[in-house]
C-alpha positions in Angstrom: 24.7 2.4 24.4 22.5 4.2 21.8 23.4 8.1 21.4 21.4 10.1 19.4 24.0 11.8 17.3 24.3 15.2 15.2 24.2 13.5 11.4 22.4 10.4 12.1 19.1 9.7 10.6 16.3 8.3 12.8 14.8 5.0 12.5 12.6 2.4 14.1 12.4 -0.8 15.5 9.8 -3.3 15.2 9.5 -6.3 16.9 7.7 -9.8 16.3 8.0 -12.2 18.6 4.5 -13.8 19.2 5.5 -16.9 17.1 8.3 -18.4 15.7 10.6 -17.4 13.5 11.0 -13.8 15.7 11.2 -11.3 13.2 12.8 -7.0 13.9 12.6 -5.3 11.0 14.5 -1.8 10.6 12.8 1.2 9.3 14.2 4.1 8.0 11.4 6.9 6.8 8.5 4.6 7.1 10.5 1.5 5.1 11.5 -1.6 6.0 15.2 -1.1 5.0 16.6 -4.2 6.9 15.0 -7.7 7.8 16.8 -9.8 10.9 14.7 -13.4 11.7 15.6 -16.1 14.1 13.9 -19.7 14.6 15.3 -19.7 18.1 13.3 -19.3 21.1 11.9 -15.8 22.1 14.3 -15.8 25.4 17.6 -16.2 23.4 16.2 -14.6 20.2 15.3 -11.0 21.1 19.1 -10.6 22.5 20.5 -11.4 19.3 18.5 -9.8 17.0 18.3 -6.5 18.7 22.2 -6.9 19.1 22.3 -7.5 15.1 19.9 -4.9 14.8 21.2 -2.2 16.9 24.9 -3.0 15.5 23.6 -2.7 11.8 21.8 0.8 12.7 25.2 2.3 14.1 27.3 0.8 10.7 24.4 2.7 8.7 24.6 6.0 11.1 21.0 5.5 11.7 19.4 6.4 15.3 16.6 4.4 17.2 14.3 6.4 17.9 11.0 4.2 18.2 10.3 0.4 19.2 6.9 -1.3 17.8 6.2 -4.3 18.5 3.0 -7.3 18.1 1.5 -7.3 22.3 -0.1 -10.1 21.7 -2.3 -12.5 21.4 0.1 -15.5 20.8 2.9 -17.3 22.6 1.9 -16.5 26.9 5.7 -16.8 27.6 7.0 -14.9 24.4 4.3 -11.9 25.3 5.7 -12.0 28.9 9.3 -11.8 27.7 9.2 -9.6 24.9 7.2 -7.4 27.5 10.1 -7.2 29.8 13.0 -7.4 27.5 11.6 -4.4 25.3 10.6 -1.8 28.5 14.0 -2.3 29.7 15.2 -1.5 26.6 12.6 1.6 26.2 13.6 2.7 29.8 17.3 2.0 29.5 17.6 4.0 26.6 15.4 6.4 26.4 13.3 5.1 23.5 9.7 5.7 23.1 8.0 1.9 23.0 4.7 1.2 21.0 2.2 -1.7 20.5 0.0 -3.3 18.4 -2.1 -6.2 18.5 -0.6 -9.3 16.7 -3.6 -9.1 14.0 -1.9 -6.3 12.3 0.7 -8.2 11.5 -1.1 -11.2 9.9 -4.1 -9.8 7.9 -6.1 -10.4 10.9 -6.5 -13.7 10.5 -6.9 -16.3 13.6 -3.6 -17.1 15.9 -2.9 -20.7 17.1 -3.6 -20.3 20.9 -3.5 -24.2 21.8 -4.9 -27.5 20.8 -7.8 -26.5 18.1 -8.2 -23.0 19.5 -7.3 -19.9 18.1 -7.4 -16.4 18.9 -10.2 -14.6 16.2 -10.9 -10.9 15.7 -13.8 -10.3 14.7 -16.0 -6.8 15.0 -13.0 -5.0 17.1 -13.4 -8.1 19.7 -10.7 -10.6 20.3 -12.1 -13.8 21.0 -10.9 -17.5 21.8 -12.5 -19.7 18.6 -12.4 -23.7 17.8 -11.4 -24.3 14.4 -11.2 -27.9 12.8 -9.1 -26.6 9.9 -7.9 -23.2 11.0 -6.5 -21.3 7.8 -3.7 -19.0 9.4 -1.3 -16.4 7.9 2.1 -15.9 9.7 3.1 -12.4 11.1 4.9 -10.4 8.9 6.6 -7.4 9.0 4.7 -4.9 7.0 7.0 -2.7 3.9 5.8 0.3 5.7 5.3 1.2 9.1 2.1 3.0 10.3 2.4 4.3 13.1 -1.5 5.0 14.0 -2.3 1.6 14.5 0.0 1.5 17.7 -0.8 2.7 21.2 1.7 3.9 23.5 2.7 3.0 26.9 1.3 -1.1 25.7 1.3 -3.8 27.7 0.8 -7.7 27.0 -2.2 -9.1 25.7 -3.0 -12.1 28.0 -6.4 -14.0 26.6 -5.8 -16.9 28.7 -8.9 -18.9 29.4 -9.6 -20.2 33.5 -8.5 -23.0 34.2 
């Protein structure tokens, strides 16, 4: 169980999990101070890492204090999971949760969606392009954290088209 304790200093989470590898990145003042990545799945990879993650804050006497995390677009089932897996946590814990769109993460550039479609941003709109030869930059967690590009109380970005 998390405690805030007397001593500690306070940190944040933040979470990418929109495509693979699923990246948390610790931060400690506003730096990333510790990096965990996975290759596996969203569904067994946000367990482990936020165990790694949470176990390395409590060796380093640090509390967590704030979740961020990429809402999407991306992955329908990772958006869905890390959705569910990080309000519990928020809930559980009593841990303030924040979100951002996945475009933050990657220099805005456009996110595979399926086939030869991708996800675009473009003039504060999010829409679903075609792109022969897509040229796309994988999320990355940032050195340091800015909190005013993330909204509270977020909730998954589905951009799925009708079927």
């Amino acid at each position: 169980m998390l405690t805030t304790k007397e001593g500690h200093k306070p940190c944040a989470l933040v979470v990418l999990s929109l495509e693979s590898p699923v990246q948390m990145g610790v931060y400690v003042e506003g730096k990333l101070t510790q990096a965990f990545e996975s290759s596996e799945k969203a569904s067994v990879a946000l367990a482990a890492l936020s165990a790694q993650a949470i176990a390395w804050c409590t060796s380093y006497k640090l509390n967590l204090e704030a979740i961020f995390y990429a809402t999407g677009p991306g992955s329908f089932s990772a958006m869905k999971l890390t959705h569910v897996f990080l309000h519990t946590l928020s809930v559980a814990q009593n841990i303030p949760l924040f979100g951002a769109l996945g475009f933050v993460f990657n220099a805005y550039q456009p996110i595979k969606a399926f086939g030869k479609n991708y996800y675009c941003y473009k003039h504060g709109q999010i829409t679903l392009c075609v792109l022969e030869e897509a040229t796309t930059t994988p999320m990355q967690l940032p050195d340091f954290l800015d909190p005013k590009l993330f909204a509270k109380n977020p909730k998954p970005l589905y951009l799925l088209p009708p079927v």
